[in-house]
KOLDOTI-53270 format. One record per residue: x, y, z of N, C-alpha, C in turn. Coordinates in steps of 0.2 Angstrom, whole numbers, plus 5000, padded with zeros to 4 digits. Layout:
<recs>
XYZXYZXYZ;...
</recs>
This chain:
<recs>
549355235429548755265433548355205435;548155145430547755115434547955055438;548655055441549055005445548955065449;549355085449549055165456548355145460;547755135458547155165458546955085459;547155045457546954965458547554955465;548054965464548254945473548155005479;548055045478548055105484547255075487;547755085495547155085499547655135507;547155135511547355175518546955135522;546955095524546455045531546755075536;547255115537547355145545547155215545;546955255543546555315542545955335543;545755295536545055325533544555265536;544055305537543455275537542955235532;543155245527543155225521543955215519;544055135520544755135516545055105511;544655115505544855105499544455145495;543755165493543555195489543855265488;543655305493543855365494544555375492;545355335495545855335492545755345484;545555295483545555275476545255335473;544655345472544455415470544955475469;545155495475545655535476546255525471;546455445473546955455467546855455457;546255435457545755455452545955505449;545555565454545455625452546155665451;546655655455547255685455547855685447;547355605446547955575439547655595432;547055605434546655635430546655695428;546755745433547055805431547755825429;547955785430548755785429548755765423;548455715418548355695414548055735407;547655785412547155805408547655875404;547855915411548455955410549155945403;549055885403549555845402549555845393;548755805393548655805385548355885383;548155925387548155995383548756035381;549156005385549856045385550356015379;550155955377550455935371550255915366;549455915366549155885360548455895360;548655975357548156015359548156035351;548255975344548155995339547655935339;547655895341547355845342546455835343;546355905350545755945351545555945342;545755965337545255965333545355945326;545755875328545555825325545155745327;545055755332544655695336543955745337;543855795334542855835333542355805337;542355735334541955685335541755655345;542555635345542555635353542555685358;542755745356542955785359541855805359;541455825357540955845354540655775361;540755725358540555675364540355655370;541155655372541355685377541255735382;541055795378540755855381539955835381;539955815378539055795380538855765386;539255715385539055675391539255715397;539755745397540055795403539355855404;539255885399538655935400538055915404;537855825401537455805403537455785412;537955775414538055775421538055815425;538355875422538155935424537555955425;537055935419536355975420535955925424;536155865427535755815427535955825436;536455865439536655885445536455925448;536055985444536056065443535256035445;535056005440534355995439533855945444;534255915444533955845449533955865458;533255855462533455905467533655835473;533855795472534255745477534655765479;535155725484535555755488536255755483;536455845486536955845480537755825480;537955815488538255775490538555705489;537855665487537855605485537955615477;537655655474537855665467538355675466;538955705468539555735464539755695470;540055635475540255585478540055525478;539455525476539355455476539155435480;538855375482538555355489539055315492;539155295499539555285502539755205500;540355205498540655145497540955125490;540555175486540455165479541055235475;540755285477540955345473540955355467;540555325464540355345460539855405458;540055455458539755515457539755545452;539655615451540055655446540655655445;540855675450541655685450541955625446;541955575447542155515448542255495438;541455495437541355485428541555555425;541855595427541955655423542855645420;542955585428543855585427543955525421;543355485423543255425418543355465409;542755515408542855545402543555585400;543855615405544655625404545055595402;544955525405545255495404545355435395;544555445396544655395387544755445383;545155535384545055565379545755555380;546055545385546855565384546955475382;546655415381546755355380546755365373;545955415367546155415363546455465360;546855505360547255535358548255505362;548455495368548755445366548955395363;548255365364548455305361548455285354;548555325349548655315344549655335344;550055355348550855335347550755315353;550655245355550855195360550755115361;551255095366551255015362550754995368;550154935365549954925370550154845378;550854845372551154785376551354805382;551454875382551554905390550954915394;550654905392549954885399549854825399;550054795396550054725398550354695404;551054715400551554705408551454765412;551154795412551154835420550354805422;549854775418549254725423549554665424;549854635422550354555425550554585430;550854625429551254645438550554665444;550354705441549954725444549554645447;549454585444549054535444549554495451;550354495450550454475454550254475461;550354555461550254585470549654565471;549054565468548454575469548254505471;548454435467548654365469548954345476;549654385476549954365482549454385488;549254455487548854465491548254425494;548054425490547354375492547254305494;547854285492548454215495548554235504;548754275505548854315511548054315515;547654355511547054355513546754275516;546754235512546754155510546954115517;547354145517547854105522547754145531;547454195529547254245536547854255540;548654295538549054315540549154385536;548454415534548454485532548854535537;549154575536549454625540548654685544;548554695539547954735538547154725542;547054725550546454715551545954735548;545654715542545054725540544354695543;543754735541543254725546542954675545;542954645537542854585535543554545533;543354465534543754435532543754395526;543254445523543354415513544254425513;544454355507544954395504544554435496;544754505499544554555494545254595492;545854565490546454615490546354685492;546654725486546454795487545854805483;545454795481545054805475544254815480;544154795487543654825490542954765491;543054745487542554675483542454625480;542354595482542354515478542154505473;541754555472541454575464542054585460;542354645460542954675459543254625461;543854575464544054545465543954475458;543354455458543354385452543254465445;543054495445543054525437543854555436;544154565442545054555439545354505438;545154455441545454385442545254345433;544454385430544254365426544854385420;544954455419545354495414545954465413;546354435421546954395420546954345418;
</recs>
């Protein structure tokens, strides 16, 4: 999921071409994921009490803080333009560390290792590409910002490798 979500982008499309992809595909593996761990480890729900309890909290509190809050609610459950972080967004995020801690107690973690090394590769050559200004991809800046959107994003990946 997060090699998915770290390379996908659509620069010939969208107007926004990477956030919005990326969300999208967020949300999509998110569901599948979520489906995924209630459908098989669904003894699990109440042994993890604690997270699960959690979890839901933080979820309810997004909820009441969307319900409640009279800002633009658009921008609440999307995020503002460029970011996406919004509801939707952190709700996939809490999905997600629930399906992390419950499979990840039968998984090795030396397979995400090698699936971020690879992922590290493309992301290198890319920006090498970038670097070198033989991009395929007219982008409207000419940061090398691989797929990641951001320079920011770009050194705090560059950091983790």
């Amino acid at each position: 999921m997060g090699a998915v979500v770290t390379l996908i982008i659509n620069p010939w499309t969208g107007y926004d071409p990477i956030n919005v992809i990326k969300m999208g595909a967020l949300t999509a593996i998110a569901a599948s994921i979520f489906i995924f761990v209630l459908s098989q480890y669904q003894s699990y729900l109440l042994k993890d009490k604690v997270v699960v309890i959690l979890l839901s909290a933080i979820i309810l509190n997004l909820l009441i803080s969307l319900v409640v809050n009279e800002r633009n609610r658009r921008q609440q459950i999307w995020g503002v333009w460029g970011r996406n972080t919004g509801v939707i967004t952190y709700i996939c995020f809490c999905v997600l560390l629930f399906a992390a801690t419950v499979i990840g107690r039968n998984f090795r973690f030396d397979s995400i290792l090698k699936v971020f090394n690879r992922v590290s590769y493309f992301i290198i050559l890319y920006l090498v590409i970038q670097i070198l200004e033989i991009d395929p991809v007219n982008w409207s800046l000419t940061q090398a910002i691989a797929t990641l959107g951001n320079i920011n994003f770009v050194s705090a990946f560059l950091g983790f490798v």
